[in-house]
C-alpha positions in Angstrom: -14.3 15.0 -29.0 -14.8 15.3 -25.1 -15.9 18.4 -24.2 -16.7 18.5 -20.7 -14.8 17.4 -17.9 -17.4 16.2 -15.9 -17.4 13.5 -18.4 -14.0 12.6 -17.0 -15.2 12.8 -13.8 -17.9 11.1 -14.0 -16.3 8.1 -15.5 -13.8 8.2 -12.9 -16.2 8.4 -10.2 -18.2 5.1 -12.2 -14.8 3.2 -11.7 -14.0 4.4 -7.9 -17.2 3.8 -6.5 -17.9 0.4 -8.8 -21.4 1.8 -10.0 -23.5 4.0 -12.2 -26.1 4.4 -9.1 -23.1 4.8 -6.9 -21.7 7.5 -9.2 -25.1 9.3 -9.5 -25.8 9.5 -5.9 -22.2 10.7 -5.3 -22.1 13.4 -8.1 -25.9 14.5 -7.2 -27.4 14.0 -11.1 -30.3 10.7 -11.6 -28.9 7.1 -12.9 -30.6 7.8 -16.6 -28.3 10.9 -16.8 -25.2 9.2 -15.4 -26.3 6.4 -17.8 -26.9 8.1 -21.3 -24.2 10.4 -20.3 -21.5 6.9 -20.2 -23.5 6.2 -23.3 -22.9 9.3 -25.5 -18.9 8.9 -24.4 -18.5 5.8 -25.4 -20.1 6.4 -28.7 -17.4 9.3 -29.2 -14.8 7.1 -28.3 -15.6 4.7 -30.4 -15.3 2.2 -28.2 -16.4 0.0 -24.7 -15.4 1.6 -22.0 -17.3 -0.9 -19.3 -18.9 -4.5 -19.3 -22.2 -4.2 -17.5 -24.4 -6.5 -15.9 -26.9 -6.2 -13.4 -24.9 -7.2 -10.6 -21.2 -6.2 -11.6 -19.1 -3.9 -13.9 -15.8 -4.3 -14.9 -13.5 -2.2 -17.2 -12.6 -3.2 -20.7 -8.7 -2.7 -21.9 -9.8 0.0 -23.6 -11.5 1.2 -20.8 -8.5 1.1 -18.5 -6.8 3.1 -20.5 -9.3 6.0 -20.7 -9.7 5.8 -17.0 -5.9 5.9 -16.7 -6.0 8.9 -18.8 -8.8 10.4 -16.4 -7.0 10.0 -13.6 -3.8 12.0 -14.7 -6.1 15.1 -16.8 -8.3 15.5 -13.8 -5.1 15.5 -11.5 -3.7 17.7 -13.7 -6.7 20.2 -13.7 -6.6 20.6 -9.7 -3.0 21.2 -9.8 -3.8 23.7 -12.4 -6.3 25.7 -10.0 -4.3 24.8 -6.7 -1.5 26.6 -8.8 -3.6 29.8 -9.7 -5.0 30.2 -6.3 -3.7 32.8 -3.8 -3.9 29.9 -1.6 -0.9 27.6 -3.4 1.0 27.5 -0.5 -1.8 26.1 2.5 -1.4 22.4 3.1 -4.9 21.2 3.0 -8.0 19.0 1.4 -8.0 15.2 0.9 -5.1 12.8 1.7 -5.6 9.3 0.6 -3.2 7.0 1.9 -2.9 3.4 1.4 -0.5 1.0 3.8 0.3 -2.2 5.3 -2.2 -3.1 7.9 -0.1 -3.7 10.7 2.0 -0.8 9.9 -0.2 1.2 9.6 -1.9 0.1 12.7 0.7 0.4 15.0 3.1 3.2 13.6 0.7 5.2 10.9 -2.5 5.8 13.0 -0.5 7.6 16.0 1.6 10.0 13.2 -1.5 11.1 11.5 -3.2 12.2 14.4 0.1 14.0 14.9 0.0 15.0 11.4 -3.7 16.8 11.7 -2.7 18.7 14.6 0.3 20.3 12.5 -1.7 20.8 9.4 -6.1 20.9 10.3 -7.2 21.9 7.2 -6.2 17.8 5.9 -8.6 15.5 5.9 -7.3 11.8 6.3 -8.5 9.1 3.9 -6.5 5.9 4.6 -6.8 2.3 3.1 -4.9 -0.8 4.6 -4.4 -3.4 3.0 -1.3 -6.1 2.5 -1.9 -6.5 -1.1 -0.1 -3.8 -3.8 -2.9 -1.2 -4.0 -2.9 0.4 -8.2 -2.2 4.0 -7.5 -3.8 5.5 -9.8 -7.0 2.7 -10.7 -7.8 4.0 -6.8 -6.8 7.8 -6.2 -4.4 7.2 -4.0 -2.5 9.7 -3.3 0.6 8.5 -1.6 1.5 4.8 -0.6 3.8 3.5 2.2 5.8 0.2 0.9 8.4 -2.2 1.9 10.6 -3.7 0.1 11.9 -3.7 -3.8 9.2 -1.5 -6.3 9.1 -3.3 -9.3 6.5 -0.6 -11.0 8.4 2.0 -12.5 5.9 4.2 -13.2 6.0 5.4 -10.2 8.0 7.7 -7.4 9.4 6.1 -4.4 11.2 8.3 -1.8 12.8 6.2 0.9 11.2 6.9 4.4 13.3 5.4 7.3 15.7 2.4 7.5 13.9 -1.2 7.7 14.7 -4.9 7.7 13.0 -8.1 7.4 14.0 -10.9 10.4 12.3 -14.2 10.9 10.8 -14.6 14.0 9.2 -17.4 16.1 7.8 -18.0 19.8 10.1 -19.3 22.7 7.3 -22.3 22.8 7.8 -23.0 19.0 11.5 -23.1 19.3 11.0 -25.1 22.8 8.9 -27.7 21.0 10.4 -27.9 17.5 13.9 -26.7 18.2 16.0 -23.8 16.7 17.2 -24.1 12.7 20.8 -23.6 12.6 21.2 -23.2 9.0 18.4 -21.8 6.3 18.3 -25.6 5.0 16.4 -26.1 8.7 13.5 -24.3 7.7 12.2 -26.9 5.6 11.8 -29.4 8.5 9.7 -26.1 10.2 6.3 -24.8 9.8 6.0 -21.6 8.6 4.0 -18.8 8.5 3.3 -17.0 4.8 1.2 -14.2 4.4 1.2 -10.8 2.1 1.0 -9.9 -1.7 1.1 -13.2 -3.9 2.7 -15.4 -0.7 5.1 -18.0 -1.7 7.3 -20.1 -0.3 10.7 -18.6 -1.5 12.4 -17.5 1.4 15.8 -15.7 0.1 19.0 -14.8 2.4 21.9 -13.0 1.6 25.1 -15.6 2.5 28.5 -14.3 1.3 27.1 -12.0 -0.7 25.0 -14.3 -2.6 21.5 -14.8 -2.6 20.4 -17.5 -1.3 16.9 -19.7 -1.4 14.8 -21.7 0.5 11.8 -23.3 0.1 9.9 -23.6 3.4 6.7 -25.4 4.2 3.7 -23.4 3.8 1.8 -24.7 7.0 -0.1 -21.1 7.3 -1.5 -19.2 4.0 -3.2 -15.9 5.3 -3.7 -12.7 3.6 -3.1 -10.1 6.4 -0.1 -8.9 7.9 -1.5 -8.8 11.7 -2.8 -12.3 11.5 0.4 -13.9 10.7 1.9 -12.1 13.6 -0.9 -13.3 15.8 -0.2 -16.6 15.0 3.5 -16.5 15.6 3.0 -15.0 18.8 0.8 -18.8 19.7 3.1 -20.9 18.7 2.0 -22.0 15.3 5.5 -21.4 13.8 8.2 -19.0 12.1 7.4 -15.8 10.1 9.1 -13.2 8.1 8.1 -10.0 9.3 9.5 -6.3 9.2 11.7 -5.5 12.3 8.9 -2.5 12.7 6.0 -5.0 13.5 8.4 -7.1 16.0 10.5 -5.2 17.6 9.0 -4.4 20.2 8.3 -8.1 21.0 11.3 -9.0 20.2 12.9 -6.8 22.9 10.2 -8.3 25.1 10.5 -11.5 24.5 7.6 -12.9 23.4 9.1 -13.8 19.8 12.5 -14.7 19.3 14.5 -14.0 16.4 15.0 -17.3 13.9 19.0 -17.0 12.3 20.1 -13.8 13.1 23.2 -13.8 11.8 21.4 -15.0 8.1 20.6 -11.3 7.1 17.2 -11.4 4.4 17.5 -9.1 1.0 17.3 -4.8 2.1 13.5 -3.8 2.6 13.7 -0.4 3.5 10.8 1.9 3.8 9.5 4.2 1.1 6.5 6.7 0.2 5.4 6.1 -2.9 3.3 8.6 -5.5 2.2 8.3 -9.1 4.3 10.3 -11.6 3.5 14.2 -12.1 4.9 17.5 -12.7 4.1 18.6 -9.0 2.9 17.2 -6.0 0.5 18.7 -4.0 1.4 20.2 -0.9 -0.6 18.2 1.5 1.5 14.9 -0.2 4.4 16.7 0.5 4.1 17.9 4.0 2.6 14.0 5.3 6.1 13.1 3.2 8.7 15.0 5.1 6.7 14.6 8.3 7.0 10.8 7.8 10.8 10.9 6.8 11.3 13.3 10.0 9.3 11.1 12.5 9.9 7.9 11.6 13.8 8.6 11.4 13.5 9.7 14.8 11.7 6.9 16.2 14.3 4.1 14.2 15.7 2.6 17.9 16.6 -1.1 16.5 20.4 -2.4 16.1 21.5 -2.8 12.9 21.1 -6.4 11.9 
């Protein structure tokens, strides 16, 4: 039987920070306790929680379980306190965000600051990355995605209206000339970027879907970089109208089939599954919804 829950903790704190000595500096105690502590829990388990070497550690099934169970008790437990403190109602502690980099870049980075100035007592913990982020393997508390959310164990609260356009430079276009149909993108090089990037570029077309495979001349892994290269010429990209727009309007990219529109991608907020939500989540939530809202200035497509 567990019967502490710094041995939760502690295991969680193993997995976040990808170390026993990592852990043990973090949580203050000496790597032999961290160690024989991981030890005796596994022994009560009954099972491996982690495969160790000297130079890596990585979680066994079994072990990703446990830690998913961690994650939701210990969450639990601090909603438990927040909700017996005379001090339910103040919006403040640790906010960990995770987001697309060049959203959250150019339209995240200016709200939080606006954000802390409403509510001080936050602290702002944010991650960017264009690759899906696991919730709850990282403590996130809150996520801003585009698009369709295939994991259903979680909560998605739509943020602000978004759509995907494909985009190029005038010299591209000048060069290689303008598709006219989707079938045109083949005989173009194009830009792919994001969470597992493919080459399956779908449309909506009479209210079928619609597919394309285009040629994969660019493979990068970051959000920004593809935009970058679009803006030099190297060829067309789908991107959210939120990156472009304002190039767009100053034309320095040119929208690619406008008239072709791409499958919904609307914005959303997304949070694991719990019986509340703690009120710094909630607060950075509505202020999103009310601020990005108000800045939505693009023509519907």
């Amino acid at each position: 039987m567990i019967e502490h829950t710094l041995d939760l903790t502690l295991f969680d704190r193993i997995v976040a920070t990808g170390s026993l000595s990592a852990a043990a500096r973090e949580m203050g105690l000496s790597l032999a306790v961290v160690s024989k502590r991981l030890g005796l829990l596994e022994q009560r388990l009954g099972v491996r929680l982690l495969n160790r070497t000297t130079r890596r550690q990585a979680l066994t099934e079994e072990g990703q379980v446990f830690h998913t169970c961690c994650r939701r008790i210990l969450a639990e437990i601090a909603e438990t306190e927040r909700l017996m403190s005379r001090q339910s109602d103040t919006v403040g502690g640790v906010l960990r965000i995770s987001a697309p980099r060049a959203f959250g870049r150019r339209q995240l980075a200016p709200l939080l600051v606006a954000f802390r100035e409403r509510h001080p007592d936050v602290k702002i913990h944010l991650s960017l990355s264009d690759l899906w982020v696991d919730l709850v393997a990282h403590g996130i508390d809150v996520a801003i995605r585009v698009g369709t959310l295939p994991d259903s164990s979680l909560v998605a609260q739509e943020l602000a209206p978004n759509y995907r356009v494909l985009i190029a430079s005038p010299d591209y276009l000048a060069r290689r000339g303008t598709p006219r149909d989707a079938g045109e993108l083949q005989q173009h090089d194009c830009i792919l970027f994001g969470n597992s990037p493919h080459g399956d570029w779908r449309f909506i077309w009479q209210s079928e879907t619609v597919r394309v495979q285009v040629r994969d001349t660019y493979v990068v892994d970051d959000g920004d970089t593809a935009h970058e290269l679009a803006l030099h010429g190297a060829g067309i990209v789908q991107k959210s109208i939120w990156d472009v727009g304002d190039d767009i309007e100053a034309g320095r990219l040119v929208r690619v089939l406008p008239d072709l529109p791409i499958p919904a991608s609307p914005l959303h907020a997304v949070y694991p599954h719990g019986p509340h939500l703690a009120p710094r989540t909630r607060a950075f939530i509505d202020f999103m919804r009310d601020r990005l809202r108000a800045a939505w200035r693009w023509p519907e497509r």
